[in-house]
C-alpha positions as CSV (number, residue, x, y, z in Angstrom):
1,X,0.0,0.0,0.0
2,X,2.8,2.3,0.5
3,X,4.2,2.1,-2.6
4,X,0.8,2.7,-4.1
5,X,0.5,5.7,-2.1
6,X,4.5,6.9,-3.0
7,X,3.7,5.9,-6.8
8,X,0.5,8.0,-6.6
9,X,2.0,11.1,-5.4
10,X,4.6,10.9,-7.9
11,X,2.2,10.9,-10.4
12,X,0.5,13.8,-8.9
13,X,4.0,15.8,-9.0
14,X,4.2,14.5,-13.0
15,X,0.7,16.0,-13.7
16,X,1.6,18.7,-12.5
17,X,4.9,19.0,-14.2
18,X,3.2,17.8,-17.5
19,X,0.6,20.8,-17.2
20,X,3.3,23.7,-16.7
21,X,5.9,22.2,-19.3
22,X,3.0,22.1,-21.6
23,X,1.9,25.6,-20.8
24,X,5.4,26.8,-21.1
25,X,5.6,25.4,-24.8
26,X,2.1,27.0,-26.0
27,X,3.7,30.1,-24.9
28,X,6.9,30.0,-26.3
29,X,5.5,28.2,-29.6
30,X,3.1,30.1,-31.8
31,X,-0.2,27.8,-32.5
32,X,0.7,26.3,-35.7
33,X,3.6,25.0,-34.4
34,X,2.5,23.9,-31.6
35,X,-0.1,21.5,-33.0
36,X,2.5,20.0,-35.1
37,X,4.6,19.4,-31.7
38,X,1.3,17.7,-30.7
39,X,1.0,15.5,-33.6
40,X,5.2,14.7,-33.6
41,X,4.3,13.4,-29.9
42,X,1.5,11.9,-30.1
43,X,2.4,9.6,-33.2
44,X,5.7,8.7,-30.9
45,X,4.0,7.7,-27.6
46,X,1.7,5.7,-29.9
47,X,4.3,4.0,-32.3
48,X,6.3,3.2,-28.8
49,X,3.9,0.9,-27.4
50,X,4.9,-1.2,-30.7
51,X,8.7,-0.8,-30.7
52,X,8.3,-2.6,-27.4
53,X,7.3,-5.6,-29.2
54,X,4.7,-6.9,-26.2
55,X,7.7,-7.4,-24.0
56,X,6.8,-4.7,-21.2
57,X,3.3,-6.3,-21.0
58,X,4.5,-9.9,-20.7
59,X,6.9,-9.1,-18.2
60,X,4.2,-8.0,-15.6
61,X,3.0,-11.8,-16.8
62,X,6.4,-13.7,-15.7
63,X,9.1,-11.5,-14.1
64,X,6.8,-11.5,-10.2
65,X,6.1,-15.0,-10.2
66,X,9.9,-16.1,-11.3
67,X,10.9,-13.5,-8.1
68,X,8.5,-14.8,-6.2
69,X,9.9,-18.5,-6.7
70,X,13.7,-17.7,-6.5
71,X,14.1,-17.8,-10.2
72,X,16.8,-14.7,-10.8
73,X,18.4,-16.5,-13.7
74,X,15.4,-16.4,-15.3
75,X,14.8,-12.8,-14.4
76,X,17.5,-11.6,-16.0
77,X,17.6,-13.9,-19.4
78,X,14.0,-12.0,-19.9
79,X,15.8,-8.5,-19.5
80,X,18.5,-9.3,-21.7
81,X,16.7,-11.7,-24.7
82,X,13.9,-8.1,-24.5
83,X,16.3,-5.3,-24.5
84,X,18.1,-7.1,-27.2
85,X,14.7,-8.2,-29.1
86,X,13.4,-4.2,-28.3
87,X,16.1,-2.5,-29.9
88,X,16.1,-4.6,-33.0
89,X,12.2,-4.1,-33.6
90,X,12.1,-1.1,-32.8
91,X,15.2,0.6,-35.2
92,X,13.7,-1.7,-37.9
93,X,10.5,0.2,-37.5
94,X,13.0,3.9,-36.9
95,X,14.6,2.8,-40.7
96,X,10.6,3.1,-42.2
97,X,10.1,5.8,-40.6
98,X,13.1,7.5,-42.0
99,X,12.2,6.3,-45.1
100,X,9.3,8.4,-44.8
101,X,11.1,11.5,-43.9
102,X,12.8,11.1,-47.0
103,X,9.9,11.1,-49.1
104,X,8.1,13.8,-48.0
105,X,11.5,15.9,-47.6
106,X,13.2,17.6,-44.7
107,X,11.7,21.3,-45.3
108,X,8.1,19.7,-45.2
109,X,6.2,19.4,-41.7
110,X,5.4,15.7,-41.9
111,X,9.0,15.1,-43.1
112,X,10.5,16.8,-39.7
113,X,7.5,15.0,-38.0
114,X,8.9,11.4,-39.4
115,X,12.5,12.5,-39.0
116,X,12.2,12.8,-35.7
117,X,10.0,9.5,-34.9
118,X,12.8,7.8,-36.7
119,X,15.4,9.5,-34.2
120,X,13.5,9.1,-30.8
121,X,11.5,5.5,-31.5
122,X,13.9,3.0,-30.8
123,X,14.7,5.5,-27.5
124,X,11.2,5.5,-26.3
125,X,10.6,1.7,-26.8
126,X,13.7,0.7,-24.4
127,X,11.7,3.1,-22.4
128,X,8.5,1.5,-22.4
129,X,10.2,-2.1,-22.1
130,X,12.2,-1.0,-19.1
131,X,8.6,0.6,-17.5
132,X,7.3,-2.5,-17.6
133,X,10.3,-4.4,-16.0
134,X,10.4,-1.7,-13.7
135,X,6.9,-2.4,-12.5
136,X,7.4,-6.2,-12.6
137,X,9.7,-6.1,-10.2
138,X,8.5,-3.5,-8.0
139,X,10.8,-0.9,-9.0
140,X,8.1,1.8,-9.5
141,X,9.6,4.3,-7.6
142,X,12.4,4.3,-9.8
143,X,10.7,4.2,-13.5
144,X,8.3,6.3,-11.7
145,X,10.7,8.8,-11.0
146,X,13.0,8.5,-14.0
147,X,10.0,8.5,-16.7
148,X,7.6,11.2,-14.6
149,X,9.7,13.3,-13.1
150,X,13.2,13.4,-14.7
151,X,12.1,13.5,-18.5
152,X,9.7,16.3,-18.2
153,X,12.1,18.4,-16.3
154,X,14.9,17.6,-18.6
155,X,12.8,18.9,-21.4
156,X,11.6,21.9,-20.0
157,X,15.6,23.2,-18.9
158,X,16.6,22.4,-22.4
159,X,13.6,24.7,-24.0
160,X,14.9,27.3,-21.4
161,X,18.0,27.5,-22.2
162,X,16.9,28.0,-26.1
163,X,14.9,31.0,-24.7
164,X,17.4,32.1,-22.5
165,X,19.9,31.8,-25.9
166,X,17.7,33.9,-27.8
167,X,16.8,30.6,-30.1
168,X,12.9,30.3,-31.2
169,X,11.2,27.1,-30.3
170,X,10.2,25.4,-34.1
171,X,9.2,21.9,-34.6
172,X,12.7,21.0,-35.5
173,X,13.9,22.3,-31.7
174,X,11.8,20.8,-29.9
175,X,12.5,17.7,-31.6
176,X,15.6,18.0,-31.2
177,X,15.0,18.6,-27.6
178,X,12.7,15.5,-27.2
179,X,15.0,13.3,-28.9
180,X,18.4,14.5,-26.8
181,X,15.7,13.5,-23.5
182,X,14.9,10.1,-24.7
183,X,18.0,9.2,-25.3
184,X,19.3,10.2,-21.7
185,X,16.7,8.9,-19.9
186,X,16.8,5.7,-22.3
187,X,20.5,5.3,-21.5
188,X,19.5,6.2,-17.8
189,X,17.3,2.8,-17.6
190,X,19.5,0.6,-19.3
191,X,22.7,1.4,-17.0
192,X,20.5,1.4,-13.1
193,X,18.9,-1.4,-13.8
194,X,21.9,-3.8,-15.7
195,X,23.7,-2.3,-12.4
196,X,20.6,-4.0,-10.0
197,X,20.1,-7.2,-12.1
198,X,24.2,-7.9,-11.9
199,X,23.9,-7.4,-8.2
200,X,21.0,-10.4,-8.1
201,X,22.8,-12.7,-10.3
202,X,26.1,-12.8,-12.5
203,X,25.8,-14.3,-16.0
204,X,28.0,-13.9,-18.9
205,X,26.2,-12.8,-22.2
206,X,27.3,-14.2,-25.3
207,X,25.6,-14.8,-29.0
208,X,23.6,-18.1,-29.2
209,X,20.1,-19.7,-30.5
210,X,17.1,-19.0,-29.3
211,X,16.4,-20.9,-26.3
212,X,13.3,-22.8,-25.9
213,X,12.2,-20.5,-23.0
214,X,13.0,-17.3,-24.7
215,X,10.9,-18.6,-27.8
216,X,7.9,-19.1,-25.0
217,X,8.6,-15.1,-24.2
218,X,8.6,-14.1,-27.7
219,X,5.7,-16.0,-28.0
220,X,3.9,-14.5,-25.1
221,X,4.5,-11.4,-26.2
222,X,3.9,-10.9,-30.0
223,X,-0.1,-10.9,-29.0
224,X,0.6,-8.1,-26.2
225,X,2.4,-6.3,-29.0
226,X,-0.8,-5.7,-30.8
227,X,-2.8,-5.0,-27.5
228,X,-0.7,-2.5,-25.7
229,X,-0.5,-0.9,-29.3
230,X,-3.5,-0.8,-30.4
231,X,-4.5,0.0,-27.0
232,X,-2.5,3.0,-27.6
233,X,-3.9,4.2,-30.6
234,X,-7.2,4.0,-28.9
235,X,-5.9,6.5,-26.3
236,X,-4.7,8.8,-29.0
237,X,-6.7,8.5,-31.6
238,X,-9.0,11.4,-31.2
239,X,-5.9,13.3,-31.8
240,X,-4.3,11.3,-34.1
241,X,-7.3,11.8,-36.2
242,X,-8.0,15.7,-35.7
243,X,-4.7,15.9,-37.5
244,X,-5.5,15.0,-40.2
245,X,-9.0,16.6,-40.3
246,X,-8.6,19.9,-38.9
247,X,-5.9,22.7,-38.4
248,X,-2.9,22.9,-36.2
249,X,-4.0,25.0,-34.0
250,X,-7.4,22.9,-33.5
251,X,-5.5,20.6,-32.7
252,X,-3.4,22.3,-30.2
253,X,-6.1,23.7,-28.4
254,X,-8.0,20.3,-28.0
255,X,-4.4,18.7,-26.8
256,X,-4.1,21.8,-24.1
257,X,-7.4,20.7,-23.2
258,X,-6.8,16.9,-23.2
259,X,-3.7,17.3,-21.2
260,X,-5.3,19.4,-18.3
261,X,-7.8,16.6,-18.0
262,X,-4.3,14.3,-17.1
263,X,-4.8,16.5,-13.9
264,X,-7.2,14.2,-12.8
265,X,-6.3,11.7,-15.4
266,X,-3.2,10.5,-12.9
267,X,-4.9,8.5,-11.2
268,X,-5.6,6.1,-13.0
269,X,-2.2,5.3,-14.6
270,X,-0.6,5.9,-10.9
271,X,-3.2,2.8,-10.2
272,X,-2.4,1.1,-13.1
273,X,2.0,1.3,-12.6
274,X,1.0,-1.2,-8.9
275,X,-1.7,-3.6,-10.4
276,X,-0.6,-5.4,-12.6
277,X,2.1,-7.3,-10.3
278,X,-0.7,-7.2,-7.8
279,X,-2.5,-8.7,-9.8
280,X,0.4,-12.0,-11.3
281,X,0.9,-12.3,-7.1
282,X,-2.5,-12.9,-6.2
283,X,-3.1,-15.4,-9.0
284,X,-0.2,-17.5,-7.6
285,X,-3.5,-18.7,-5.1
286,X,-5.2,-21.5,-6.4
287,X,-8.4,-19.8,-4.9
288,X,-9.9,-16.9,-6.8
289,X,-11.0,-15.0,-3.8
290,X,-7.5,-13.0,-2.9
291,X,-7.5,-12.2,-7.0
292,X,-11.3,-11.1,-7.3
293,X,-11.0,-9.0,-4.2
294,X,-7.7,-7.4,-5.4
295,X,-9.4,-6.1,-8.7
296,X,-12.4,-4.7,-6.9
297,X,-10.6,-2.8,-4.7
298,X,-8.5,-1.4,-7.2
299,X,-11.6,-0.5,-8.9
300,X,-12.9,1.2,-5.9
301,X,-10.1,3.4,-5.3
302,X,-9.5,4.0,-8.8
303,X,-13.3,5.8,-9.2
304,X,-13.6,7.5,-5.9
305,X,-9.9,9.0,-6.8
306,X,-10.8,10.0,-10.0
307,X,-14.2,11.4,-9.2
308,X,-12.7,13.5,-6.7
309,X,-9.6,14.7,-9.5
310,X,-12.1,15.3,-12.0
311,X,-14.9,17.4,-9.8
312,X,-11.6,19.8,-8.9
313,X,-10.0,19.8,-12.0
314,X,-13.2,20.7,-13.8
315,X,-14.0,23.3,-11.6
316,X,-10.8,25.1,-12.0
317,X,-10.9,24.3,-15.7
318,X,-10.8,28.3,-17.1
319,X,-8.0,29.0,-14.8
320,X,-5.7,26.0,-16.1
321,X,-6.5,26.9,-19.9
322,X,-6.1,30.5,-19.5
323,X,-2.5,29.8,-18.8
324,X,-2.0,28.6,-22.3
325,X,-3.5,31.6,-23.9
326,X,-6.7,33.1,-24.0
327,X,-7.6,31.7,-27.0
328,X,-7.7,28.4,-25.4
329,X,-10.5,29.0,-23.2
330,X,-12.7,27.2,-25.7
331,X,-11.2,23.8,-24.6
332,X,-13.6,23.9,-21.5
333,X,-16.7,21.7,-23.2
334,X,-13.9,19.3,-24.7
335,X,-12.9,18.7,-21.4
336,X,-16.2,18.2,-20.0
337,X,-17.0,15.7,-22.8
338,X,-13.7,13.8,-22.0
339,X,-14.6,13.7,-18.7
340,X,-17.2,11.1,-18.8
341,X,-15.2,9.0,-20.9
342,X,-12.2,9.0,-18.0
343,X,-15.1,8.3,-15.5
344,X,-16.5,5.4,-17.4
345,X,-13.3,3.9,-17.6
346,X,-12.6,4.3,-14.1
347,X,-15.5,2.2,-13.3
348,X,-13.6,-0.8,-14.5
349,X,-10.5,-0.1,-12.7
350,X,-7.5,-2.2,-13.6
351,X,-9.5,-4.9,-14.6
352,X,-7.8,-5.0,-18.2
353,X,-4.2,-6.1,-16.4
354,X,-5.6,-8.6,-14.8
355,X,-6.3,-10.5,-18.6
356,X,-3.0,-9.8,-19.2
357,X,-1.1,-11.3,-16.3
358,X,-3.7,-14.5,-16.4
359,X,-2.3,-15.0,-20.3
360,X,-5.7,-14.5,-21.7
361,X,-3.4,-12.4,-24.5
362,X,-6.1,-12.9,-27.9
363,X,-9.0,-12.1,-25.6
364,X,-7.4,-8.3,-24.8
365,X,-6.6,-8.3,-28.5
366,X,-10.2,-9.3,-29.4
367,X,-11.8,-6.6,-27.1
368,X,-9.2,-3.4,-28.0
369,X,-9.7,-4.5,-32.0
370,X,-13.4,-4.0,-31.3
371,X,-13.7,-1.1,-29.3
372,X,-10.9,0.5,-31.6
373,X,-12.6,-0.1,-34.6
374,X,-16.1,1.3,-33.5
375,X,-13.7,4.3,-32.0
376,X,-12.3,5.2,-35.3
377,X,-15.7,5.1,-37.0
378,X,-17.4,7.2,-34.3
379,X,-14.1,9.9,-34.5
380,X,-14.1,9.8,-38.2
381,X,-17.7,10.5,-38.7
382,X,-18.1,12.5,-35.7
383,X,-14.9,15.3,-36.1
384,X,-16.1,16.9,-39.9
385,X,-19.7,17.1,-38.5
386,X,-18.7,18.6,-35.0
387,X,-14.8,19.7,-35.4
388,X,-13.0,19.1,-31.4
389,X,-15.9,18.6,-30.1
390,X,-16.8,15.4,-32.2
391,X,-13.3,14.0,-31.3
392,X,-13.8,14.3,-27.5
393,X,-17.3,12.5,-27.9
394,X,-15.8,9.9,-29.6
395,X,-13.0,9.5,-27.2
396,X,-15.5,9.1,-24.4
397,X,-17.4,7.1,-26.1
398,X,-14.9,4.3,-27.1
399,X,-14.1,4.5,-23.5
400,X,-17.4,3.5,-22.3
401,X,-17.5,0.9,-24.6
402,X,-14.3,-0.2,-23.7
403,X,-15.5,-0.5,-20.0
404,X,-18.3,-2.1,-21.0
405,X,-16.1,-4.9,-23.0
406,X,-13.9,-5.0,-20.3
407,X,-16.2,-6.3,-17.6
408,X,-17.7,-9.0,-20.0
409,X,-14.6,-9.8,-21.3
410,X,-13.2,-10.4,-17.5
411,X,-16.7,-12.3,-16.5
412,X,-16.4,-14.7,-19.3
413,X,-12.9,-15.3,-19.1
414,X,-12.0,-15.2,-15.5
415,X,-15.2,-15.9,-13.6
416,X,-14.5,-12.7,-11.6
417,X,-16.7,-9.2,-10.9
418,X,-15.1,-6.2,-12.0
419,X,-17.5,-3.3,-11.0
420,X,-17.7,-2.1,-7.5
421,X,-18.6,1.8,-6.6
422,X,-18.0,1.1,-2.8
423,X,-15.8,3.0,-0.3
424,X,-12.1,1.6,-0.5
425,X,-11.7,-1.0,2.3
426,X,-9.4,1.1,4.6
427,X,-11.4,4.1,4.3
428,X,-15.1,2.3,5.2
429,X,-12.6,0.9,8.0
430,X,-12.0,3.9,9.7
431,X,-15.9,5.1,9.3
432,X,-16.6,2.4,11.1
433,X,-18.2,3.6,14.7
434,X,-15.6,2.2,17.6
C-alpha cells in the first residue's frame, strides 16, 4: 500500500509537471507549431507501445512469479533476450520511418515529423520495455521517478535554455529537444537497472540460438504487442485523427485541453503502474477470492480518486486553460466531454491487467480491436460534423464501450466481478463507529 501511495503522489508531481511544461511550450511556440509538436508526440508515444514488441506487457506476466519462486536467472535472461529483441524491432520500424522522412523531404512538416520518430523511436521503446520491467519487479519508484519526473524536467531546462539563448522554439527544436531527452533517460534505464540485475545474479552474455524458454517469451509477447498498441492508438486516436482533419491549432487547443484533463487523469495510470504485479501475485493462489477482491478494490479506489480529481479539476478548468492563452479558453466543453469517458473507464478499474497477467493475450486483443474499430468510425464520422468537439465524444465514447467490454470480457474469461462503486476497504474501516 505504501508504494501505491508513493507511486500516486509521484504521479500527482508529473501532472503537475506535464501541465506547466506544456503551458510553457504553448507560450513559447506560436499555435501552428505547436499542434505539429502535438502531432510529432503523439504519433511517438503511440508508435512506442509497438517498438516494445509486447515485452513490457508480458513481463508484468512472468518477471513476479519467477521472483516470487527464487528464479533470478530467469529474471535476467527476460531483461537481456527483450532489450536485445526491443532494440532490434524497434530501429527496424525507426529505418521506415526515416524512409518516410525522406519522401516527404526535410523542409516539409510531416517530413521533420517522421525524422524525428525515426530519431526518438527505438529511445522511447527501451523506455516502455524498461517501464514494464520496472513495474514487474516492483521498482516503480524508480521508473516512476525516472519517466515522470526526470524527462519532463529535462525537457523543460533544455527549452529554457533555447529561450534564455535567444533561439525560437520550431518543430525541429523541440525535436531535437525530445530526442536528446529520450536518449538520456533511455540510457538512464538501461545502465540502473543492468547495475541492480548484476547485483541479483552474475551471467556472462554471449551470442547463441534461441532458447526454448526465450521462444515461449517471444511468443507471449507478440499478441501483447498488438494489444498495448493498439490500446495506444485508442488512447490517442481522437488526436491522431483531428490531424488529419482539422488545423494545427485545432489541434493544439484540444491537446491543451486533453492534457489538463491528465490533472485528474493521474490517477488512474498511478493505479495502473502497482496492479498489474498485484494482480500476477494474487493469481499464484489456487483460490480466486484474494484475485477477485484485489481487482475490486483497485476498482474502488481507482473511481472515488478519480471522481474527486475530475470534480476539482473541472472546476478550475478556465484558470488552467487560461494559462496557455486566452484563446484556449474554448477547450472547457472538450474537457467536460472527455470527462465522462475517463469516468467510465474508471468504473472498470485495472481490470484490463488482470487479462494480461492470467495469459488471456487474444482475448485483450479481441476486445481493444473491437472497441478500436467502432472508436475510429465514431471519430471519423463525428470530427467533420462537430470539429473538437466530435473528437472528445468519440474519445469518451470508445471509452465507455471499452468499459463495458472490459467487464464481459473479464466475467467470461475469468469468472471474476469487476464493478464495485463502494468505499475503499481502509477508508469504510476507519468510518466504522468504535
Amino acid at each position: 500500500m505504501l508504494d501505491a501511495l508513493i507511486t500516486f503522489a509521484i504521479r500527482v508531481a508529473s501532472a503537475g509537471l506535464m501541465f506547466g511544461l506544456q503551458v510553457m511550450l504553448a507560450r513559447a511556440m506560436d499555435l501552428e507549431s505547436y499542434g505539429n509538436y502535438v502531432t510529432l508526440w503523439t504519433w511517438l508515444i503511440t508508435l512506442g507501445s509497438f517498438g516494445a514488441l509486447g515485452f513490457a506487457e508480458s513481463s508484468i506476466r512472468f518477471l513476479p512469479r519467477y521472483r516470487a519462486r527464487g528464479r533470478e536467472a530467469h529474471v535476467v535472461g527476460y531483461w537481456r533476450f527483450g532489450l536485445w529483441a526491443v532494440v532490434l524491432g524497434s530501429s527496424l520500424m525507426a529505418l521506415i520511418a526515416a524512409a518516410l522522412a525522406v519522401h516527404f523531404g526535410s523542409q516539409t512538416t510531416p517530413g521533420v515529423i517522421a525524422l524525428y520518430i525515426a530519431l526518438g523511436l527505438p529511445f522511447l521503446a527501451i523506455e516502455y520495455y524498461l517501464d514494464g520491467v520496472c513495474r514487474s519487479l516492483g521498482w516503480n519508484r524508480f521508473t516512476s521517478i525516472t519517466v515522470f519526473i526526470v524527462r519532463p524536467l529535462l525537457i523543460a531546462v533544455l527549452a529554457l535554455l533555447c529561450i534564455a539563448a535567444g533561439i525560437p522554439i520550431t518543430l525541429q527544436v523541440i525535436g531535437l529537444i525530445i530526442t536528446m531527452t529520450l536518449v538520456a533517460i533511455a540510457l538512464l534505464m538501461v545502465a540502473v537497472i543492468a547495475w541492480r540485475l548484476r547485483s541479483i545474479v552474475r551471467t556472462p552474455f554471449r551470442l547463441r540460438r534461441v532458447t526454448p524458454r526465450e521462444a515461449m517469451w517471444l511468443k507471449a509477447s507478440a499478441p501483447m504487442l498488438l494489444v498495448s498498441g493498439l490500446d495506444d492508438i485508442l488512447t490517442y486516436s481522437d488526436v491522431l485523427i483531428l490531424s488529419a482533419f482539422m488545423s494545427p491549432e485545432d489541434v493544439g487547443i484540444y491537446f491543451a485541453a486533453a492534457r489538463t484533463l491528465a490533472l485528474a487523469n493521474f490517477v488512474y495510470f498511478a493505479m495502473w503502474t502497482v496492479a498489474g504485479r498485484g494482480f500476477a501475485l494474487a493469481l499464484e493462489d489456487t483460490d480466486k477470492t484474494r484475485l477477485q477482491e484485489t481487482v475490486l478494490e483497485t476498482t474502488r479506489v481507482t473511481f472515488w480518486c478519480t471522481v474527486i480529481a475530475l470534480a476539482a479539476t473541472l472546476g478550475a478548468a478556465p484558470v488552467f486553460l487560461y494559462a496557455f492563452g486566452s484563446e484556449f479558453l474554448g477547450g472547457v466543453w472538450i474537457m467536460a466531454i472527455l470527462s465522462f469517458g475517463l469516468l467510465a473507464r474508471a468504473l472498470t478499474g485495472q481490470a484490463g491487467e488482470a487479462l494480461i497477467v492470467a495469459g488471456k493475450q487474444k482475448q485483450s486483443l479481441a476486445l481493444i480491436a473491437s472497441v478500436l474499430a467502432a472508436n475510429i468510425a465514431l471519430t471519423v464520422v463525428l470530427v467533420p460534423l462537430l470539429g473538437v468537439y466530435g473528437a472528445a465524444l468519440g474519445n469518451a465514447l470508445a471509452l465507455a464501450m471499452r468499459s463495458a467490454a472490459v467487464i464481459y470480457t473479464v466475467r467470461r474469461s475469468l469468472g471474476l466481478k469487476v464493478v464495485s462503486v463502494a468505499l475503499p476497504a481502509q477508508l469504510r474501516n476507519r468510518l466504522k463507529p468504535a
